[in-house]
N, C-alpha and C positions, 0 to 999 in steps of 0.2 A: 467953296461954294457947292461944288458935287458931294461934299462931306452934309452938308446943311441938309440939300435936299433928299440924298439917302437915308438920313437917320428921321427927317420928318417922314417916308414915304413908311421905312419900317414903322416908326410910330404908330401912323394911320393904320397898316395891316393888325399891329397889334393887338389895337384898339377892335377894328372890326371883327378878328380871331376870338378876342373875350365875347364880344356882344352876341355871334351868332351862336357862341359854345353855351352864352347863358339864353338866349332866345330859342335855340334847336332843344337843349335840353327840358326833357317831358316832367310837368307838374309830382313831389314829390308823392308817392301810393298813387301813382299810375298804375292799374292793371296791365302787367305784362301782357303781351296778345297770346291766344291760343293758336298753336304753331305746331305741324306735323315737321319734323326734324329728318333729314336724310342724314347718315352716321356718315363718317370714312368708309367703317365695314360695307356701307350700302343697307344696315340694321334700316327700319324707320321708328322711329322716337315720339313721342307727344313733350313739347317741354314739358307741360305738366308733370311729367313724370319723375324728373330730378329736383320738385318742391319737396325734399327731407327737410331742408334748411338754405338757406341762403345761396344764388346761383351767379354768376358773374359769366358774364356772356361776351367775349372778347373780340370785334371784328377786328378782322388780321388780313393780310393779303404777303402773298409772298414776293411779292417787289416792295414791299414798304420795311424800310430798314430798320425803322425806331419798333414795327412790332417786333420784327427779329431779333434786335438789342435786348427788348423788354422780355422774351422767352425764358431765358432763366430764371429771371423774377419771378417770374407765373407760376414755373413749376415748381421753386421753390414756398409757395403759394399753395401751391397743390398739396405738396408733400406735407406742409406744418397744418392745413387747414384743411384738409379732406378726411382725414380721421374722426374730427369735431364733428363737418356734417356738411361744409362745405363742395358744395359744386362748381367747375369752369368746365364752361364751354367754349371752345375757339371755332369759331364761326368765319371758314374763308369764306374772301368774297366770289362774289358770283363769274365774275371777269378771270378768276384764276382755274385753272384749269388742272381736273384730280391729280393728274399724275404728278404735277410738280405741288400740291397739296402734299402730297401722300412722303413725297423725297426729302420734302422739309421735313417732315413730322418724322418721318424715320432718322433723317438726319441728325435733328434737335433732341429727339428720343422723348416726345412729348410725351405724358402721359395721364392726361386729362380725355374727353372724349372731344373729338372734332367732327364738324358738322359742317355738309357743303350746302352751299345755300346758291342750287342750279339754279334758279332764275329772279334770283333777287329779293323774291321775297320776304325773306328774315329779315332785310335790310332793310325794306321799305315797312314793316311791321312796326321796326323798334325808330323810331322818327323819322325814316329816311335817311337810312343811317350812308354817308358816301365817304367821309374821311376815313382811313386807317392810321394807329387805331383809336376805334372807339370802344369804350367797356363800357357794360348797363352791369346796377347791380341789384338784384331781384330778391325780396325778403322770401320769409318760407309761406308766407303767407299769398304770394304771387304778385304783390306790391312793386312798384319801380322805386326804389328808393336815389337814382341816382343816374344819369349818365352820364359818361364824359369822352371829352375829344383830345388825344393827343397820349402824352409819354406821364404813366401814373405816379404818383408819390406812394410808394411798395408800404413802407412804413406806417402811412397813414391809411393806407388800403386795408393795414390789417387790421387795423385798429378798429375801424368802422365795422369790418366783418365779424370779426370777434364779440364786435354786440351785438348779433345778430343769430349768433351760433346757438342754439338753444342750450345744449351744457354751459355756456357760458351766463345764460339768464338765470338758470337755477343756482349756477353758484352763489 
């Protein structure tokens, strides 16, 4: 009986995990917002500025285990697709606090740019954004082509991106 009602209760979470992940996610050529960006370095940024080519915007927090898991994905991500034209940005959240920002990303040997986002803002810019993690992915055009909540499909990630890399449209 406790078996019955556990697997119908996960059911229902499931069910409501898909609907809120297709409900929160923003209409496809959404205009990303315009966004003054704090670096790690303490640089300030305009996203604007990293539209070369296609931008993928990673909310991360440093108690959330599945982004930690997902970090070499990324920078393997980085390393094959940043040459092309691709940008990530990991974007900790606002509750985490620099210095254990800073100890991961040394740790992890990120090496993408990271961007703290002191009071939320970024968050609440890109839908209100509150799970980690969530990745948006941003054409060159400044379009939302995408966002999503939870643990990505790398492979399929890249695939998408890759249409989107402009050496890749001319070929």
């Amino acid at each position: 009986m406790f078996r019955k009602e556990w697997l119908a209760g996960a059911l229902v979470l499931g069910i409501v995990a898909v609907v809120a992940a297709i409900w929160l996610a923003p209409p496809a050529r959404e205009p990303a917002p315009e966004l003054d960006l704090t670096m790690l370095s303490g640089d300030q940024r305009a996203l604007s500025e990293f539209r070369n080519g296609p931008v993928m915007v990673v909310f991360w927090a440093t108690s959330c285990t599945t982004c930690v898991a997902e970090m070499p994905e990324i920078v393997e991500l980085h390393e094959t697709l940043a040459p092309a034209g691709l940008t990530i940005l990991g974007v900790a959240m606002s509750y985490d606090p620099v210095d254990r920002v800073q100890a991961l990303v040394e740790q992890r040997q990120l090496p993408y740019p990271i961007v703290i986002d002191h009071d939320g803002e970024i968050a609440r810019s890109f839908n209100e954004v509150r799970v980690t993690p969530t990745t948006v992915l941003i054409d060159a055009d400044g379009g939302v082509v995408w966002q999503r909540i939870g643990l990505l499909d790398f492979h399929r990630v890249e695939q998408e991106v890759r249409r989107l890399l402009p050496s890749e449209q001319s070929a």
